[in-house]
PyMOL Python script that loads the backbone (N, CA, C, O; Angstrom):
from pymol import cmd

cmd.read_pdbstr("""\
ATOM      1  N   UNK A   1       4.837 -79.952 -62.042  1.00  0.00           N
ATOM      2  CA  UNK A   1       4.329 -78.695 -62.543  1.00  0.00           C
ATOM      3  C   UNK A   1       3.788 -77.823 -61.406  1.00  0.00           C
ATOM      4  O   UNK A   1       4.033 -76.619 -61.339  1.00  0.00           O
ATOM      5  N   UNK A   2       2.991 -78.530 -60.455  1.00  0.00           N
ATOM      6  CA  UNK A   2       2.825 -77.621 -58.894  1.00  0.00           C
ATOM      7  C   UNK A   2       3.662 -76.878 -58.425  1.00  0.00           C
ATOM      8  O   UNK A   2       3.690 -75.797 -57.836  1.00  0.00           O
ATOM      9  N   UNK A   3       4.573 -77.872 -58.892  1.00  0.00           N
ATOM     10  CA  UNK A   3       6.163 -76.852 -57.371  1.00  0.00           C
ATOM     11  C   UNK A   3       6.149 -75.469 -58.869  1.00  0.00           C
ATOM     12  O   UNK A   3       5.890 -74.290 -58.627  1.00  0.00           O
ATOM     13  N   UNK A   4       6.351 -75.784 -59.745  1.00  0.00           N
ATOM     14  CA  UNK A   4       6.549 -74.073 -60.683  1.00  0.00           C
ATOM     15  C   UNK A   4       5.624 -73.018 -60.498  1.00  0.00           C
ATOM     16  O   UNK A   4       5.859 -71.829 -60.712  1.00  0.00           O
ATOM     17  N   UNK A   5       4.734 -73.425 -60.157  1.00  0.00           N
ATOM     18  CA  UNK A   5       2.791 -72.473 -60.198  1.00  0.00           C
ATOM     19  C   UNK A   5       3.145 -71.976 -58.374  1.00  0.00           C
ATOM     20  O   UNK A   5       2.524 -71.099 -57.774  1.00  0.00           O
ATOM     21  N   UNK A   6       4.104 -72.682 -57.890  1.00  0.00           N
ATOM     22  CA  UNK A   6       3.634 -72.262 -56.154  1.00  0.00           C
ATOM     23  C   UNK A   6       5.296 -72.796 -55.732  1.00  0.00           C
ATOM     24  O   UNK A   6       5.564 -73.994 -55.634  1.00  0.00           O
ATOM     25  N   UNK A   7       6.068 -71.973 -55.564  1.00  0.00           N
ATOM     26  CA  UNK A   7       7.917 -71.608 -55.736  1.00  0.00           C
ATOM     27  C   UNK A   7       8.079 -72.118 -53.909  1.00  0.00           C
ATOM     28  O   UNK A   7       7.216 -72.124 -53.032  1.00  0.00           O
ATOM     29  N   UNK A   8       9.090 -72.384 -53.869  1.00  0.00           N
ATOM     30  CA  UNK A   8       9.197 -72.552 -52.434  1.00  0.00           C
ATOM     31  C   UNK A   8      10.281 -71.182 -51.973  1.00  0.00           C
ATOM     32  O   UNK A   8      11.340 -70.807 -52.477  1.00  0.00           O
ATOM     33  N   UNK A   9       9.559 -70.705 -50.903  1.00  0.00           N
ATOM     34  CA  UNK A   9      10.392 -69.556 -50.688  1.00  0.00           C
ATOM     35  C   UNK A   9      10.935 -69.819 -48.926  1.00  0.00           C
ATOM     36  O   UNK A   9      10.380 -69.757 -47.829  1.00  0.00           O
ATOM     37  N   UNK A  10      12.054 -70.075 -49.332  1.00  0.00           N
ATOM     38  CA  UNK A  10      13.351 -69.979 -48.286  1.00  0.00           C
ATOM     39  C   UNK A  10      13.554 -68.785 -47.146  1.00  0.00           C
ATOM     40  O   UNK A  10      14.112 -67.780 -47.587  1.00  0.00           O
ATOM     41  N   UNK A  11      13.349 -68.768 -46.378  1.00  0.00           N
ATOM     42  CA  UNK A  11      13.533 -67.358 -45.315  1.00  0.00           C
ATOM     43  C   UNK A  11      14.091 -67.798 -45.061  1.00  0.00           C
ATOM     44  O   UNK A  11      14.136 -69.006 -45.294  1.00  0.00           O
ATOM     45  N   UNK A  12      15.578 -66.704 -43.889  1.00  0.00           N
ATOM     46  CA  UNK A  12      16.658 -66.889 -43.380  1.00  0.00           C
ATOM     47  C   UNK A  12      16.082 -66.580 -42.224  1.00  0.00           C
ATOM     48  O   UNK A  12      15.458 -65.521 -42.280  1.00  0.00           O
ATOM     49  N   UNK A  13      16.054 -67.381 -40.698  1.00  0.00           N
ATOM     50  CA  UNK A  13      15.156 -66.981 -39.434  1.00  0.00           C
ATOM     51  C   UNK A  13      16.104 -65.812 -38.809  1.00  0.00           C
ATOM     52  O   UNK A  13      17.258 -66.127 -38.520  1.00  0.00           O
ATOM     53  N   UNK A  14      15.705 -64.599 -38.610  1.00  0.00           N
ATOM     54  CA  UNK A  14      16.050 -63.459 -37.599  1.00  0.00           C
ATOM     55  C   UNK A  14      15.775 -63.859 -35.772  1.00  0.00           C
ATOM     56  O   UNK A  14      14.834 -63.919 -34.980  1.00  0.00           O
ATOM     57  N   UNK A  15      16.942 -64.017 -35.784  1.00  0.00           N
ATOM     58  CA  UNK A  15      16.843 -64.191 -33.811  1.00  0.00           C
ATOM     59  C   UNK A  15      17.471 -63.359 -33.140  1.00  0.00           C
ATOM     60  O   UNK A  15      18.693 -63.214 -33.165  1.00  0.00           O
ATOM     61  N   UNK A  16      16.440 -62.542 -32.271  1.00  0.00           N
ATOM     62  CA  UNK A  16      16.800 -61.118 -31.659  1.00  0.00           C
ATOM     63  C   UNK A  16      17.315 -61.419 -30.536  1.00  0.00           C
ATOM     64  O   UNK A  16      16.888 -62.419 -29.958  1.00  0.00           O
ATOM     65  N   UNK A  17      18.112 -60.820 -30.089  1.00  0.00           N
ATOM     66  CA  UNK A  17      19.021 -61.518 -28.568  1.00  0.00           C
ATOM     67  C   UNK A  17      18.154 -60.894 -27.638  1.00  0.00           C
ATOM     68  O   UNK A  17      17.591 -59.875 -28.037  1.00  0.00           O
ATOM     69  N   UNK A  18      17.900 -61.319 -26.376  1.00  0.00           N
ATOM     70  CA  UNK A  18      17.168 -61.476 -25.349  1.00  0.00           C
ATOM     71  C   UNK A  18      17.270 -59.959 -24.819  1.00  0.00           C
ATOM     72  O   UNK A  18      16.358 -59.273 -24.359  1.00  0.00           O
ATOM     73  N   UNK A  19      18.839 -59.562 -25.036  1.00  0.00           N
ATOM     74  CA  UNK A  19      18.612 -58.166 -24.459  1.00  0.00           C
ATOM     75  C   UNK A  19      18.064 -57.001 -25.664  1.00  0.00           C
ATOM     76  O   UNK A  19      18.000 -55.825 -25.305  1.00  0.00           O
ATOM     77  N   UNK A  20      17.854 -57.198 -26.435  1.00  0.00           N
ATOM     78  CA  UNK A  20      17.453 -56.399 -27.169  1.00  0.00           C
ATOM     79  C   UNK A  20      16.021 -56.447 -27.447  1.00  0.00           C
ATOM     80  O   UNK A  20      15.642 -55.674 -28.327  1.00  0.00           O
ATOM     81  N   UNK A  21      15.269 -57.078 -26.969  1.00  0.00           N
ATOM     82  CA  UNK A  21      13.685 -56.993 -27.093  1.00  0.00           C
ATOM     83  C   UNK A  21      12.849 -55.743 -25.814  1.00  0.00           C
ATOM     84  O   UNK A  21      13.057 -55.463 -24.633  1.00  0.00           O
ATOM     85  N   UNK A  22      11.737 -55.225 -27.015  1.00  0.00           N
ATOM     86  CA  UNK A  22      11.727 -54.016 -26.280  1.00  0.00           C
ATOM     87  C   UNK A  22      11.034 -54.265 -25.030  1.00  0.00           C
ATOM     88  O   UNK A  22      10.908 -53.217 -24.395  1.00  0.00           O
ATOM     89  N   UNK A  23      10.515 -55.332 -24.419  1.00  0.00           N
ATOM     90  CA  UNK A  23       9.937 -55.635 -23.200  1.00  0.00           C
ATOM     91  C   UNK A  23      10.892 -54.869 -22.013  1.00  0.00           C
ATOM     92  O   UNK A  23      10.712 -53.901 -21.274  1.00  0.00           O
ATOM     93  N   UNK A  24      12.017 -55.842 -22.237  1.00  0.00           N
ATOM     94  CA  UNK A  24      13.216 -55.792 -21.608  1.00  0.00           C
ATOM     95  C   UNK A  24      14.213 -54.115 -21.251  1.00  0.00           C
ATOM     96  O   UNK A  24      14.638 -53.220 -21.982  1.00  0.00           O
ATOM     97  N   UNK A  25      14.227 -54.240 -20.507  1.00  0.00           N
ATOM     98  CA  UNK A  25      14.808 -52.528 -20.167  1.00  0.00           C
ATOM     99  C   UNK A  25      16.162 -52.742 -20.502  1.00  0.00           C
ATOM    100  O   UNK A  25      16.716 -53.841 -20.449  1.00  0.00           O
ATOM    101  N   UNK A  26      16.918 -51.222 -20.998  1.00  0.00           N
ATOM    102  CA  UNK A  26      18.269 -51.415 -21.390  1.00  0.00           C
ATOM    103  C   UNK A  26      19.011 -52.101 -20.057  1.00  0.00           C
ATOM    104  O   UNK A  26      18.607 -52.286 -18.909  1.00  0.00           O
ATOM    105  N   UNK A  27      19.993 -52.329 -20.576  1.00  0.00           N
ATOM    106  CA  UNK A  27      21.297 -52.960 -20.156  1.00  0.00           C
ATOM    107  C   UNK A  27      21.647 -51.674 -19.217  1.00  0.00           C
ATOM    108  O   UNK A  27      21.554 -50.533 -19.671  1.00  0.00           O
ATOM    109  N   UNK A  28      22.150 -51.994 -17.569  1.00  0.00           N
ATOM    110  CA  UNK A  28      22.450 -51.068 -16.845  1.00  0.00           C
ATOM    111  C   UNK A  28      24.151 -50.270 -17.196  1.00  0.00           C
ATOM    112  O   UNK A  28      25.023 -50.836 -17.856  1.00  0.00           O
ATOM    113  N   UNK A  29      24.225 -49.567 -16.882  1.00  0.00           N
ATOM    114  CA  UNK A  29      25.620 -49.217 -17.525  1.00  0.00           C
ATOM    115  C   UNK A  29      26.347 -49.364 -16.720  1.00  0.00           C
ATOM    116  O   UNK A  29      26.083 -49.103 -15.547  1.00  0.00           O
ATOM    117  N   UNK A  30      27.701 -49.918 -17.198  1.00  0.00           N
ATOM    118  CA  UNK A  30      29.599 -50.360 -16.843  1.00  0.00           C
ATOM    119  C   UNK A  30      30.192 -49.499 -16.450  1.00  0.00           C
ATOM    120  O   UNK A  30      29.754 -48.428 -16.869  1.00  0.00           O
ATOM    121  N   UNK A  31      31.324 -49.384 -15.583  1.00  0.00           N
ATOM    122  CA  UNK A  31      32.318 -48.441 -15.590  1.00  0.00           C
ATOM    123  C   UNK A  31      32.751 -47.929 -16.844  1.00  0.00           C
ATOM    124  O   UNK A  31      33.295 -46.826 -16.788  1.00  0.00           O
ATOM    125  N   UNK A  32      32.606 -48.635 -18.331  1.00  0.00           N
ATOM    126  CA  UNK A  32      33.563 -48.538 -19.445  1.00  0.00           C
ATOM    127  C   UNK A  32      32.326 -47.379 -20.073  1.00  0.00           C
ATOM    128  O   UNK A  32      32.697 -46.233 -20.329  1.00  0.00           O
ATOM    129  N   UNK A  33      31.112 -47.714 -20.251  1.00  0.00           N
ATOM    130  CA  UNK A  33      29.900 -47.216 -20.883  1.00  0.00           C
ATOM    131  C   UNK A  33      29.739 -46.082 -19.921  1.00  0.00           C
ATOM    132  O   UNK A  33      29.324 -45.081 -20.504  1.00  0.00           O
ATOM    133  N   UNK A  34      29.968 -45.873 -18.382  1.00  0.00           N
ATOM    134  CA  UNK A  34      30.170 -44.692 -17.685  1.00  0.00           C
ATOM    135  C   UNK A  34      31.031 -43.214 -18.141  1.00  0.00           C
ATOM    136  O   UNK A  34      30.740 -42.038 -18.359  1.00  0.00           O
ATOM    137  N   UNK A  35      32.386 -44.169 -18.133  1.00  0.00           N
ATOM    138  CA  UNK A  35      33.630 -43.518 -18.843  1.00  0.00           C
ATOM    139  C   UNK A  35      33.411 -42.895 -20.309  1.00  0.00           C
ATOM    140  O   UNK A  35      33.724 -41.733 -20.567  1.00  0.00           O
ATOM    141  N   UNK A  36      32.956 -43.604 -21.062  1.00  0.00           N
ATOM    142  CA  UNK A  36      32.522 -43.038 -22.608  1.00  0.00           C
ATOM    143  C   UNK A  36      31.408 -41.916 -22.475  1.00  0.00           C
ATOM    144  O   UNK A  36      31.610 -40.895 -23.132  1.00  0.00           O
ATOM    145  N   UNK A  37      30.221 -41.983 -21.682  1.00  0.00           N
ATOM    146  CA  UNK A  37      29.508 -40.785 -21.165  1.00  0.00           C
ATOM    147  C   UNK A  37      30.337 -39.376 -20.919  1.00  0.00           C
ATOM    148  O   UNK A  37      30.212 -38.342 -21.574  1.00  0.00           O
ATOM    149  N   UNK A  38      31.126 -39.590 -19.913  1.00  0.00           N
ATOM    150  CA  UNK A  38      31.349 -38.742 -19.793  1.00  0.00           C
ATOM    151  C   UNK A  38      32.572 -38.144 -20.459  1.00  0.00           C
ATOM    152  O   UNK A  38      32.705 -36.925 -20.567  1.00  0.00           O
ATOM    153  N   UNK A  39      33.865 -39.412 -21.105  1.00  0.00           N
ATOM    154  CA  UNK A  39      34.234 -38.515 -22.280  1.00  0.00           C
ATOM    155  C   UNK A  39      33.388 -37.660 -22.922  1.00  0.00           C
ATOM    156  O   UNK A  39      33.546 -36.441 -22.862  1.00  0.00           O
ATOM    157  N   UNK A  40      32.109 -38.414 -23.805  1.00  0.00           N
ATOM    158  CA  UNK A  40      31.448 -37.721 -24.624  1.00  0.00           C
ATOM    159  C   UNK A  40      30.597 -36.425 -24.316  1.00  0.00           C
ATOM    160  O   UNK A  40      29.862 -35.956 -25.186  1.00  0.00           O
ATOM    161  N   UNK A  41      30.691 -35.949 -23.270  1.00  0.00           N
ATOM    162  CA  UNK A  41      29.869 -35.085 -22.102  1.00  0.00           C
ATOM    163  C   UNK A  41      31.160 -33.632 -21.979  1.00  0.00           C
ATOM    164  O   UNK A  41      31.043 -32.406 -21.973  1.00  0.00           O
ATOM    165  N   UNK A  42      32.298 -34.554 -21.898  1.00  0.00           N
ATOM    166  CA  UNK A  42      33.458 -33.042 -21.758  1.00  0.00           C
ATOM    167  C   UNK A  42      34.343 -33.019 -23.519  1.00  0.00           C
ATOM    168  O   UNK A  42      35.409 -32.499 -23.848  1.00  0.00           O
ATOM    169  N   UNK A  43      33.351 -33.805 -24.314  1.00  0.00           N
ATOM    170  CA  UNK A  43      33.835 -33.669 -25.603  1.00  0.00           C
ATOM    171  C   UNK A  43      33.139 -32.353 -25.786  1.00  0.00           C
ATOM    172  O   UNK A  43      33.565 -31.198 -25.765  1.00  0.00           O
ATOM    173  N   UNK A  44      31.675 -32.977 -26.013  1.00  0.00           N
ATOM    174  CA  UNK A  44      30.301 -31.655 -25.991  1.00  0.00           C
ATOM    175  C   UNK A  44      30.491 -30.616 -25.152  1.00  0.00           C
ATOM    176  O   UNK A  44      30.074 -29.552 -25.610  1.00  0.00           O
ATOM    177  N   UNK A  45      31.116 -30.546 -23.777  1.00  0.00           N
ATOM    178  CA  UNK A  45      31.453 -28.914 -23.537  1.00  0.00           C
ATOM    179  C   UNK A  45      32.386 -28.417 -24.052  1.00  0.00           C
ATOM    180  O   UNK A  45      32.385 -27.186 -24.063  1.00  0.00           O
ATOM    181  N   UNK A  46      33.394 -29.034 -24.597  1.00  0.00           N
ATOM    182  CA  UNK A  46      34.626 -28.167 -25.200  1.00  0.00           C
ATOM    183  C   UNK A  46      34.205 -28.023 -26.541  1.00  0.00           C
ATOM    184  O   UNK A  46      34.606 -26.896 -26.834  1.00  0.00           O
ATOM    185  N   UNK A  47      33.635 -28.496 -27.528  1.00  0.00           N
ATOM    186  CA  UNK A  47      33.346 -27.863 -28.458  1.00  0.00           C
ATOM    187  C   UNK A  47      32.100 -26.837 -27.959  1.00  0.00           C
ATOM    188  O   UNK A  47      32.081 -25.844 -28.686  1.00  0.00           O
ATOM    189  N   UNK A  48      31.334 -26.815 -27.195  1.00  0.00           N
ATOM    190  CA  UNK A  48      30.142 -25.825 -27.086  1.00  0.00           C
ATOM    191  C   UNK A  48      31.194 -24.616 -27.001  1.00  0.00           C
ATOM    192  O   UNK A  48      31.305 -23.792 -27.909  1.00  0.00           O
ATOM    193  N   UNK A  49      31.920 -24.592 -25.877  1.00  0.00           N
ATOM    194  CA  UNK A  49      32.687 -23.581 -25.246  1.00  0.00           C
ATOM    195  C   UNK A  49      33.949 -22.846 -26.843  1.00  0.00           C
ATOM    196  O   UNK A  49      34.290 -21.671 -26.978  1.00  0.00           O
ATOM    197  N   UNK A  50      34.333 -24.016 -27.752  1.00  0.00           N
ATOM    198  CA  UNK A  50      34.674 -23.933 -28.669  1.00  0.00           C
ATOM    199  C   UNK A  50      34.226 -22.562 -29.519  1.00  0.00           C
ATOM    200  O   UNK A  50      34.969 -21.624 -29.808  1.00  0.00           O
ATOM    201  N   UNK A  51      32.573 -22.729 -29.889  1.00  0.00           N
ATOM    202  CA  UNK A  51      31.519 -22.431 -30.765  1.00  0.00           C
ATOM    203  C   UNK A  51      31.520 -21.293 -29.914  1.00  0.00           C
ATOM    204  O   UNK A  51      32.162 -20.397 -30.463  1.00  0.00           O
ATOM    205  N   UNK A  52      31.138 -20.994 -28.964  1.00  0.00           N
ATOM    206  CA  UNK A  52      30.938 -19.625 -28.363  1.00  0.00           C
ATOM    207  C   UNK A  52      31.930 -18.556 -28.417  1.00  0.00           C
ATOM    208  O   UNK A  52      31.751 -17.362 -28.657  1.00  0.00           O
ATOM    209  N   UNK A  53      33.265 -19.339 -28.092  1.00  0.00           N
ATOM    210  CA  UNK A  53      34.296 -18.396 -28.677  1.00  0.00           C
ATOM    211  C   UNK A  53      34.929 -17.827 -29.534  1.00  0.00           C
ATOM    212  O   UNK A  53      35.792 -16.961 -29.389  1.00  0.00           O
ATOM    213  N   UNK A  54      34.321 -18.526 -30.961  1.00  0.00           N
ATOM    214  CA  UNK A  54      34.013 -17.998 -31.981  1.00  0.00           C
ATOM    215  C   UNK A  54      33.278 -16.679 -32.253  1.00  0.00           C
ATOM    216  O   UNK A  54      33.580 -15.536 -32.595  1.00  0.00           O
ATOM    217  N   UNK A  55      32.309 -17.284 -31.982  1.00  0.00           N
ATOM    218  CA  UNK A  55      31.189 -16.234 -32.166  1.00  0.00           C
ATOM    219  C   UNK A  55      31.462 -15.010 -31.484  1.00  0.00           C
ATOM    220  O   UNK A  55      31.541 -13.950 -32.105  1.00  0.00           O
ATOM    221  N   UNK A  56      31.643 -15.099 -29.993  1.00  0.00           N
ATOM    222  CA  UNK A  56      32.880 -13.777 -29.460  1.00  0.00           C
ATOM    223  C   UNK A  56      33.253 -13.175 -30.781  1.00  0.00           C
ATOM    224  O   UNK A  56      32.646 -12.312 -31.416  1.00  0.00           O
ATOM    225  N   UNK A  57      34.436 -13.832 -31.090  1.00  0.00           N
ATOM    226  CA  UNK A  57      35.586 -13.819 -31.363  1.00  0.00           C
ATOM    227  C   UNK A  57      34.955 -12.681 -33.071  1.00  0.00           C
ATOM    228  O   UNK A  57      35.479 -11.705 -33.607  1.00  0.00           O
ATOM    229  N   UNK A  58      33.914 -13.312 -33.339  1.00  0.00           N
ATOM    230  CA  UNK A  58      33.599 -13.065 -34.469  1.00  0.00           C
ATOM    231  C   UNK A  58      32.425 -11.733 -34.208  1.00  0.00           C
ATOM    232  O   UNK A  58      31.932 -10.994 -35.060  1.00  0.00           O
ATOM    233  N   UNK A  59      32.243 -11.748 -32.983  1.00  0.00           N
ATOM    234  CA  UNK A  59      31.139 -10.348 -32.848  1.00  0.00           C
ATOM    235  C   UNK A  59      31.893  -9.531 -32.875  1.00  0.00           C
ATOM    236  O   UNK A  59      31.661  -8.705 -33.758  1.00  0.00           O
ATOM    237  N   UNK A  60      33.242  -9.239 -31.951  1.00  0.00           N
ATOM    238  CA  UNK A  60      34.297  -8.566 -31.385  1.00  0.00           C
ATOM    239  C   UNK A  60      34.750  -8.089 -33.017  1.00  0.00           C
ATOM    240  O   UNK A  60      34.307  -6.966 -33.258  1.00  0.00           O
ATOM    241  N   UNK A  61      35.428  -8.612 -34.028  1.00  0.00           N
ATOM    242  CA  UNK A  61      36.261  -8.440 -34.900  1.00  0.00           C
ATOM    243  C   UNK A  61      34.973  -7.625 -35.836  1.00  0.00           C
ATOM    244  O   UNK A  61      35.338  -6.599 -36.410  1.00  0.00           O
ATOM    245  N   UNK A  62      33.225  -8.118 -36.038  1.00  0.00           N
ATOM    246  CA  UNK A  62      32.475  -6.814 -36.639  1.00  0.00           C
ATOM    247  C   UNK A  62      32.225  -6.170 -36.477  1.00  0.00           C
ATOM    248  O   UNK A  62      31.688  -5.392 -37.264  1.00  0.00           O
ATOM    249  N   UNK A  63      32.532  -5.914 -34.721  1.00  0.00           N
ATOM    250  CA  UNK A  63      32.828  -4.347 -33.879  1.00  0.00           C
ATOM    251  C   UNK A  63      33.314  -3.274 -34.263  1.00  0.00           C
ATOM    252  O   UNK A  63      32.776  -2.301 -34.792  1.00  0.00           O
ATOM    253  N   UNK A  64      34.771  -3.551 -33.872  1.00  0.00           N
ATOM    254  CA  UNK A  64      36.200  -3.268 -34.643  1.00  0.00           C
ATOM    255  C   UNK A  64      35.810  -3.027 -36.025  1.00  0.00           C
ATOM    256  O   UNK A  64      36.311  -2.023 -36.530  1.00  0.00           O
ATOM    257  N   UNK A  65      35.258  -3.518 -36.538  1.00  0.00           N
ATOM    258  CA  UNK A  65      35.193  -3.413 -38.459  1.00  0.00           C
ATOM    259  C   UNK A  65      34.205  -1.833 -38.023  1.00  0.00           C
ATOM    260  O   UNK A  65      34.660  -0.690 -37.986  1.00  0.00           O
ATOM    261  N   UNK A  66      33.011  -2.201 -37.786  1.00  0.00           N
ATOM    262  CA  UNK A  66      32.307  -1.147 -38.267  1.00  0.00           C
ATOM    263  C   UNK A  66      32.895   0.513 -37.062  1.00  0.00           C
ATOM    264  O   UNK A  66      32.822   1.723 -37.276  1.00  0.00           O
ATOM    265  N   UNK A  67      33.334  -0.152 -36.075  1.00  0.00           N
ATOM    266  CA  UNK A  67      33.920   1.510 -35.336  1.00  0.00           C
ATOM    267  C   UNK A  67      35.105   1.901 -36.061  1.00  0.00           C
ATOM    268  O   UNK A  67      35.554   3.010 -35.772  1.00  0.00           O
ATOM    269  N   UNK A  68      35.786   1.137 -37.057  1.00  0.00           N
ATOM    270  CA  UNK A  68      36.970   1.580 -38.008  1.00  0.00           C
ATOM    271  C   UNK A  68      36.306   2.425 -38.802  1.00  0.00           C
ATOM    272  O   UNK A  68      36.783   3.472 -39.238  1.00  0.00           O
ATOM    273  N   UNK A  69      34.563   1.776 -39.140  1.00  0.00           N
ATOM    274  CA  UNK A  69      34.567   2.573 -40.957  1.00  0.00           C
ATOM    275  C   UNK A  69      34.800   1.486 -42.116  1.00  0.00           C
ATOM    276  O   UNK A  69      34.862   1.539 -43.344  1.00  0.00           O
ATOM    277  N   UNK A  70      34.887   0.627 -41.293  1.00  0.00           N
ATOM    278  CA  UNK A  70      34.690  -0.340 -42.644  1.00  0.00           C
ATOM    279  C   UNK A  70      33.788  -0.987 -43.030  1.00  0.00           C
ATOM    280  O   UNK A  70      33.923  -1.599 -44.090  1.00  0.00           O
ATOM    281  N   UNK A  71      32.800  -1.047 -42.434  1.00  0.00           N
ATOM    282  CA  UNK A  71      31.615  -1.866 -42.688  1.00  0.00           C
ATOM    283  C   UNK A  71      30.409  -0.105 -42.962  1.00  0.00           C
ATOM    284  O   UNK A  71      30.402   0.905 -42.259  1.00  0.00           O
ATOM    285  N   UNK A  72      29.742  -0.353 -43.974  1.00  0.00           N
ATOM    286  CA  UNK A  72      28.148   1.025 -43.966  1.00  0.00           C
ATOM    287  C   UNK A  72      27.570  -0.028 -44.132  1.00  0.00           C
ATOM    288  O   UNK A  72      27.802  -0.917 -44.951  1.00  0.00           O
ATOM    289  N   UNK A  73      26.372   0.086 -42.925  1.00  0.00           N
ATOM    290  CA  UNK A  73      25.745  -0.537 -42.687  1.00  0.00           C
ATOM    291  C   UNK A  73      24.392   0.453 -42.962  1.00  0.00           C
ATOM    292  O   UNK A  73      23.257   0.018 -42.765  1.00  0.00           O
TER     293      UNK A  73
END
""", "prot")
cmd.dss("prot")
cmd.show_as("cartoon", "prot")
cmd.util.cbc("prot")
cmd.orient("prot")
């Protein structure tokens, strides 16, 4: 009747790998983790450069609109 009044509860043990404890400073970076930087670095300028030329693209064309007469502003 004890063990029902007081349940035995089972944990599954969590073991954090050595490099991942926050004592420990990251992991220095690889040629491969280098390479992905800086893909991801001339990903982010070509879309920035992307986004800007839009916006050009899109100031330029409400230019044009309103020196036509098409836009009363």
């Amino acid at each position: 009747m004890a063990h029902a009044r007081h349940p035995t509860v089972r944990v599954r043990a969590v073991v954090i790998p050595h490099a991942a404890r926050r004592s420990d400073p990251p992991p220095k970076a690889n040629q491969s983790t280098q390479h992905m930087a800086a893909v991801t670095q001339e990903e982010a300028d070509a879309y920035r450069i992307l986004l800007e030329s839009e916006r050009r693209l899109k100031v330029e064309r409400e230019f044009e609109a309103l020196s036509d007469g098409w836009i009363d502003d």
